[in-house]
C-alpha positions as CSV (number, residue, x, y, z in Angstrom):
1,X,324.5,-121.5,216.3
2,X,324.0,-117.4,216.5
3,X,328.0,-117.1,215.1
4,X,327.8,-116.8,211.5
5,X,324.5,-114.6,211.8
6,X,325.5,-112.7,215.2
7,X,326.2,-109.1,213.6
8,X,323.3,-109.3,211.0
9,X,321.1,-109.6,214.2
10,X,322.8,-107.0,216.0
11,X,322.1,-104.8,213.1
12,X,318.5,-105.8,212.8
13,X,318.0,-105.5,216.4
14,X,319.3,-102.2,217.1
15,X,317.2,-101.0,214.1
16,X,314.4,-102.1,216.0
17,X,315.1,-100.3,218.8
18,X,315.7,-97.5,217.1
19,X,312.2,-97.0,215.2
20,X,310.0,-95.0,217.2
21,X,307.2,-95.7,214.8
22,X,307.5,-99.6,216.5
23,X,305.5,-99.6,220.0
24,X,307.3,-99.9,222.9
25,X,306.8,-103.4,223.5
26,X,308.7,-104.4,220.0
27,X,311.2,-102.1,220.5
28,X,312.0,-103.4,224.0
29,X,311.9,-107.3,222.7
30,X,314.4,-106.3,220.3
31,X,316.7,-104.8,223.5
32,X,315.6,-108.3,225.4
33,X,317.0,-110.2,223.0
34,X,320.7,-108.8,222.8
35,X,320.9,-108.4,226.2
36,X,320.3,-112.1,226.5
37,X,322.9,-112.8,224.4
38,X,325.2,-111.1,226.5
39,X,324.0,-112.7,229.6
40,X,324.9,-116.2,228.3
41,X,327.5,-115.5,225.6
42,X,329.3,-112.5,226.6
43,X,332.8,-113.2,224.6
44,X,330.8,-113.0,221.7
45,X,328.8,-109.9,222.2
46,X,332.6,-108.3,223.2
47,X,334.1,-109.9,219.7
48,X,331.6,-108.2,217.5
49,X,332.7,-104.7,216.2
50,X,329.4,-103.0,217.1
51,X,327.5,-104.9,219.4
52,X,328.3,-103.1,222.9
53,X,328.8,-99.4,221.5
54,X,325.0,-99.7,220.1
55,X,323.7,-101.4,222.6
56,X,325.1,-98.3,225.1
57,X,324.1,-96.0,223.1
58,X,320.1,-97.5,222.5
59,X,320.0,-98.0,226.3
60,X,320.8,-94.6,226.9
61,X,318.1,-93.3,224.6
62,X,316.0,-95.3,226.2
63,X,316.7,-94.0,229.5
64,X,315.8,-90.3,228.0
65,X,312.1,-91.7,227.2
66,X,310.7,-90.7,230.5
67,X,307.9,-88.9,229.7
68,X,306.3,-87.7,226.2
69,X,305.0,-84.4,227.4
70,X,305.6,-82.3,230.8
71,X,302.7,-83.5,232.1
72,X,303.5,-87.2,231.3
73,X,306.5,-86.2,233.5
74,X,305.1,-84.5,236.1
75,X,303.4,-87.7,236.8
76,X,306.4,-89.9,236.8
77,X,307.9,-87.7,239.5
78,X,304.8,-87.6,241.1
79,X,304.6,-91.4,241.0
80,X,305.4,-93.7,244.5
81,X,305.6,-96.7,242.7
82,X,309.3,-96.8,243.7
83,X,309.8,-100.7,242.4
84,X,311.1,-99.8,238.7
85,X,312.0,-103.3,238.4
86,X,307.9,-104.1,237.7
87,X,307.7,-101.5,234.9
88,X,307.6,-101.9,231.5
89,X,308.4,-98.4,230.6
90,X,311.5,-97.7,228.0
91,X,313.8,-96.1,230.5
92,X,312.9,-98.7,232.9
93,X,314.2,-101.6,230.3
94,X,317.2,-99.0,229.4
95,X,318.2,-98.9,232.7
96,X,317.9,-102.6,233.5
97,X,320.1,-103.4,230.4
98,X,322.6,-101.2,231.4
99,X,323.2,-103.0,234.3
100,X,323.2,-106.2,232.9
101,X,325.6,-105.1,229.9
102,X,328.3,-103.9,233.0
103,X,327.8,-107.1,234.9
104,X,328.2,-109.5,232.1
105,X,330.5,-107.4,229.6
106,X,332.3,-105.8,232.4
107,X,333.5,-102.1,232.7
108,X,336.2,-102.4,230.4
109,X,333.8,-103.1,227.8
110,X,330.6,-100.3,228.7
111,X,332.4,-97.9,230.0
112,X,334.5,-96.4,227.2
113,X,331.5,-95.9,224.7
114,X,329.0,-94.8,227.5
115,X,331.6,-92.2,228.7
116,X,331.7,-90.9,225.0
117,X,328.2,-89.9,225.9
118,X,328.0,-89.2,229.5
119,X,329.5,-85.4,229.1
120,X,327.0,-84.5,226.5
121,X,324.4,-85.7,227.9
122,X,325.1,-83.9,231.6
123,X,325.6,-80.3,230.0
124,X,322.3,-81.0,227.9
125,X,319.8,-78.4,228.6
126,X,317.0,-81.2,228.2
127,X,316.5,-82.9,231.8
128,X,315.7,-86.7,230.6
129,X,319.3,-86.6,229.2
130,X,320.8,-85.4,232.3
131,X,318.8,-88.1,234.3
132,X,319.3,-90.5,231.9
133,X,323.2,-90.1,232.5
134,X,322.8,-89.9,236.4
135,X,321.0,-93.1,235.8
136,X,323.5,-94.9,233.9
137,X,326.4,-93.8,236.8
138,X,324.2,-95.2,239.1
């Protein structure tokens, strides 16, 4: 049914994510969405031009959106609440979509665009982009 419209959504979706000036829960819907496509169609999500190299690369921005200030950081490390899986923080949901791109899309697919960002993001001077990269190895 999704075929004929399946990039058009991509597109729409990813500019979702993308908008900042959406809140969280939007932007996270949006990511919801095309990783649910990829849980129960994966062939298509591989066949279109565009789908896995922005979805890689709006999970990994995702991942960077640990804290909005220092001290929204310094509470995130401070934090015990070591079951991310019951958060609905961005780099909780980047993380988790990550994981379910490699399992249902498979290495061959993920890995090539998110190693086009990987080194970047390790020599970055800004630490949510080098933990956001551990993360994504992980």
């Amino acid at each position: 049914m999704f075929k004929p419209l399946f990039n058009n959504l991509v597109t729409f979706s990813i500019q979702v994510i993308q908008n900042k000036e959406f809140g969280d829960q939007t932007r996270q819907n949006a990511l919801e969405l095309m990783a649910t496509f990829a849980d129960y169609n994966p062939g298509m999500c591989r066949k279109d031009p565009s789908y896995t190299v922005e979805m890689v690369t709006q999970c990994l921005s995702l991942m960077t959106d640990v804290g909005m200030d220092d001290d929204d950081a310094e509470e995130w490390n401070a934090s015990e609440d070591l079951d991310g899986d019951e958060s609905d923080e961005n780099h909780v949901a980047g993380e988790q979509c990550m994981d379910r791109l490699a399992n249902k899309l498979g290495g061959q697919a993920v890995l090539p665009p998110t190693f086009n960002w990987l080194p970047r993001m390790m020599t970055s001077s800004a630490w949510r982009d080098r933990h956001a990269a551990l993360m994504a190895l992980s």
